[in-house]
N, C-alpha and C positions, 0 to 999 in steps of 0.2 A: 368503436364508438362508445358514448357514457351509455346507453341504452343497453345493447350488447354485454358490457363488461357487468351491468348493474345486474342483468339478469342472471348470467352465471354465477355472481355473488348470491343474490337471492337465492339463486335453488342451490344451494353449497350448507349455507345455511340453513334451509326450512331442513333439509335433509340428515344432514348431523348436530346433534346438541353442542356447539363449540361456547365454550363460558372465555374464554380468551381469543384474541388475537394479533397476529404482529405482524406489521408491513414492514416490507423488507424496499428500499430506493423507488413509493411510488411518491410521485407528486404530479397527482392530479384533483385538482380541488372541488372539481362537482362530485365527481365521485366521493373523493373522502368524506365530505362535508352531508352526505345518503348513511354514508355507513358511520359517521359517528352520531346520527339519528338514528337508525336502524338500528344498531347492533348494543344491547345495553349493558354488555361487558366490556370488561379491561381492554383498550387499544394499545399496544407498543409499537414502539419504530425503530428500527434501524440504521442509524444514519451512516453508511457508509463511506460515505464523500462528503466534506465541507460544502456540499450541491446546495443541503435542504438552509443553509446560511449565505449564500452566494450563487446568483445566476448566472456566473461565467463554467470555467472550466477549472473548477477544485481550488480556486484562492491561488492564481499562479498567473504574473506576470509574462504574459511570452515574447513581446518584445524588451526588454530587458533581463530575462530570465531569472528571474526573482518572487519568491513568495510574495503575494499580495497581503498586507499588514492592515488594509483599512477595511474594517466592518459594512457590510452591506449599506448602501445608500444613491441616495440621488449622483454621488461620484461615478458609480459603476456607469452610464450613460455615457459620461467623458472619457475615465479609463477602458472603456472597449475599444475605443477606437485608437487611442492611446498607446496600450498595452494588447493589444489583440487577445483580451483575457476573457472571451466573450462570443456568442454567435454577434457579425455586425449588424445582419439584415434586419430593418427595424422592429418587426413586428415579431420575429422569433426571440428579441431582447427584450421586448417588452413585455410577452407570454413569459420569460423564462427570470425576468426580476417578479411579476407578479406572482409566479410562483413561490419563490423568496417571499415575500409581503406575506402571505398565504400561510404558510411554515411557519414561520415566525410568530407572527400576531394571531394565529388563532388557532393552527392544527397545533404548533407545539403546547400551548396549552391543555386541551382538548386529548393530549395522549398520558398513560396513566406513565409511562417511564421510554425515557428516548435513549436505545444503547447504542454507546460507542467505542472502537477500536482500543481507544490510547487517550492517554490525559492531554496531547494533542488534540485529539478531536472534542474532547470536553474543553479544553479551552477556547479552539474558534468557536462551538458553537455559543460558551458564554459569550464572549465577543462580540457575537453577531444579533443575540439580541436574547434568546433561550434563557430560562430561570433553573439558575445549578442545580437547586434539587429534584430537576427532570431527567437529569443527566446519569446515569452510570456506565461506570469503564467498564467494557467484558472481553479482553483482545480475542481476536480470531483464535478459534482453535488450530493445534497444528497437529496431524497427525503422524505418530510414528512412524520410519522407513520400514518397509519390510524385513531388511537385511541391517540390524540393526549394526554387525563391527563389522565397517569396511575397513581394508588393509590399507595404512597408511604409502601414498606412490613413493616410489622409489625415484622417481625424477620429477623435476618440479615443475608444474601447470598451473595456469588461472583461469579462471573461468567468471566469465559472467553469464545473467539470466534474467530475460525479461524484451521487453520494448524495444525497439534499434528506432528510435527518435531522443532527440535534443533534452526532453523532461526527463532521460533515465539516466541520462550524462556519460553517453555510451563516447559523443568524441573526447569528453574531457578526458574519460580513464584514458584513452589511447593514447592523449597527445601527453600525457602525465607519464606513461609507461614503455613512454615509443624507446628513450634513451636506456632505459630498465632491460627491454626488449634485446635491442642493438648491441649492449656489452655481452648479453647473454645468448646467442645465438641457439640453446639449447633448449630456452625457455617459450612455451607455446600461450597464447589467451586463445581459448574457448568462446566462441559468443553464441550461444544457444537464446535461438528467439527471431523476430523477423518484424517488419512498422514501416513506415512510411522514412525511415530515414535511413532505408538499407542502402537505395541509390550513393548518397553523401557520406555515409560512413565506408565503402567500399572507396570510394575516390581517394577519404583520406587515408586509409590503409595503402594503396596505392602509392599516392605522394611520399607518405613516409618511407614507402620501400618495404613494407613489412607484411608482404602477400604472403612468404611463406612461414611467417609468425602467429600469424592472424588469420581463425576459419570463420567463416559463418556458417552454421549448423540449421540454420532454421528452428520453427517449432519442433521440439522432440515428445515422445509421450512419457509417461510416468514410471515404463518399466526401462527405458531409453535411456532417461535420466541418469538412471543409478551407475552406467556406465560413468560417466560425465563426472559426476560426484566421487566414483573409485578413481579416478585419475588426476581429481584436482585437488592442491597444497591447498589453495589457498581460493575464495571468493569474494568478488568484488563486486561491492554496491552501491555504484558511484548516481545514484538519483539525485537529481537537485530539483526535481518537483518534490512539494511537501506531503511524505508517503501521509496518507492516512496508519500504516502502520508498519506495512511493507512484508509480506510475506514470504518473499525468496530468502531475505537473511536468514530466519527463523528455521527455515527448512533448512539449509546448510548447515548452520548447526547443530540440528536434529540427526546429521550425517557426519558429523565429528569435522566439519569441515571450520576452519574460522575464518571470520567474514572483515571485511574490513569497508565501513564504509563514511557518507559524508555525513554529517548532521544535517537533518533536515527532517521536516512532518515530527511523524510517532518509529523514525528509527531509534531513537533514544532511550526507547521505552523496554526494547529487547538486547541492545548494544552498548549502551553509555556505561554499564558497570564495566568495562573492556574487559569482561571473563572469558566472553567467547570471540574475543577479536578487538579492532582498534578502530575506532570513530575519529574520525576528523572533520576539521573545519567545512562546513559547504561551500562545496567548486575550488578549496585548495590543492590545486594541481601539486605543490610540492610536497603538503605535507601526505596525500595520497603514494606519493613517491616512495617518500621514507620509508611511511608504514609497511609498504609493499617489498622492498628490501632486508626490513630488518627481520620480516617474517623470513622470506628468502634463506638469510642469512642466519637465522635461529629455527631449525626446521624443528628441535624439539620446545621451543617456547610457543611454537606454531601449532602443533600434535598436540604439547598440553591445551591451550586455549581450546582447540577442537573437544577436546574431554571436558572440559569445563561447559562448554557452549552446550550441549547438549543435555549435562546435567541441568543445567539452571534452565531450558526452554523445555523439557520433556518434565521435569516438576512445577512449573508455573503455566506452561500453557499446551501441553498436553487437550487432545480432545477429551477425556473423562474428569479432568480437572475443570475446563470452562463450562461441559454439557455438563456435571454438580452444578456450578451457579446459574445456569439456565434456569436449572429444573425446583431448585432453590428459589429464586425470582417467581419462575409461574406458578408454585404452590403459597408463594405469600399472598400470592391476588387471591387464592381458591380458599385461605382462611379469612380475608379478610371479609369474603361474603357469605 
């Protein structure tokens, strides 16, 4: 309850001297609307989803499967039911656009700097209604693998990692690689992860015939992983929801792995110089294809991109390079008072 929550804030506060603070995905507006009374220092926020600019579900059409392109407004009423891009039941749309209204027109004001992922997410949230220089880009930090040279496999594997629902575009890769699969009988996909769309993605593995190509692995943990990563050429990051930035790429090639995935969100922002792998068109089944082949088929243009990949995300987005701009960012608020 706001009473509850207000109280713990209180005594947080009366308790330690804090001169800043930073909310990390709340939007609840009695609340904030206490604490940017209450508290007479720096507020930041973090917008980690296109949420605090859109009261559906991330700016993503789900009955057409397609990023949503129009800025928050009285349409979003019509496209929920429309676009199933949205809770329908009336009262939880209307809590969750006024929350939208809310962010928009007066907390994003009212916060001293609003950070986000990717210049993706700075541009919905200009978009959406946000004044640019509230905005800065800080991508997720990534941290190093523990074992930093893993042995390039000796036989070739793919892997994917993440979501097993329709937004990660787990059946596109499949139906995109089923004939990839089939001429190569030798060749395995990985699919580490588990969602509401395990039932339907198993059927289609099934249909295709491709049970003993195709595992599902379930959630694995972190030291799990590293198995997963020594064994795979090549990773695939076929999302056609628009990543806010997309993390799994990043960590591959963090792991000398090279990634190959569709354009969409802030995957662009890590992938689009193709150092460490090959971006394609979003939901292009063919050219997913190709790309997936020619790596195949060039294990060492494959190996180098993997070396590549990892130079360019362990130099730019390393945790000690982003926690610098953190800690940069909160001591310009501590001069400026």
């Amino acid at each position: 309850s706001l009473e509850l929550m207000w109280a713990q804030m209180e005594k947080l506060l009366e308790e330690e001297d804090y001169s800043l603070i930073q909310i990390h995905g709340l939007s609840f507006p009695a609340f904030l609307r206490r604490l940017f009374a209450y508290f007479p220092g720096p507020i930041l926020r973090y917008m980690h989803e296109p949420r605090m600019v859109c009261p559906g579900h991330g700016k993503y059409w789900y009955e057409r499967e397609s990023p949503c392109t129009k800025p928050w407004g009285l349409h979003c009423f019509v496209h929920t039911y429309q676009e199933m891009c949205a809770p329908r039941h009336p009262s939880k749309l209307w809590h969750n656009w006024k929350n939208t209204q809310f962010e928009v027109r007066e907390a994003s004001q009212r916060y001293q700097k609003i950070i986000v992922g990717s210049e993706y997410m700075r541009r919905e949230a200009i978009d959406g209604g946000i004044a640019a220089d509230k905005l800065l880009v800080i991508p997720p930090p990534q941290v190093l693998p523990k074992i930093e040279d893993l042995p390039w496999p000796e036989t070739p594997r793919l892997l994917f990692i993440g979501r097993l629902a329709k937004t990660k575009g787990v059946d596109v890769m499949i139906k995109a690689l089923a004939s990839v699969l089939k001429a190569r009988p030798a060749l395995h996909l990985d699919l580490v992860g588990d969602g509401i769309g395990r039932t339907e993605i198993t059927t289609l593995i099934n249909k295709l015939e491709l049970g003993n190509q195709i595992t599902l692995h379930g959630w694995k943990s972190g030291e799990e992983m590293l198995r997963f990563y020594a064994c795979a050429s090549l990773v695939i990051f076929p999302s056609m929801y628009p990543e806010a930035f997309g993390n799994v790429g990043p960590e591959a090639m963090l792991h000398k792995r090279p990634v190959i995935g569709f354009d969409t969100g802030g995957v662009s922002e890590w992938l689009g110089n193709g150092k460490g792998g090959i971006m394609v068109p979003r939901g292009d089944e063919s050219a997913l294809k190709e790309a997936t082949v020619y790596l195949l088929d060039h294990p060492e243009i494959a190996r180098n991109m993997g070396q590549n990949g990892h130079l360019y995300i362990s130099s730019r987005f390393n945790v000690e390079v982003v926690t610098k701009t953190y800690l940069s960012l909160y001591h310009s608020f501590s001069h400026k008072a």
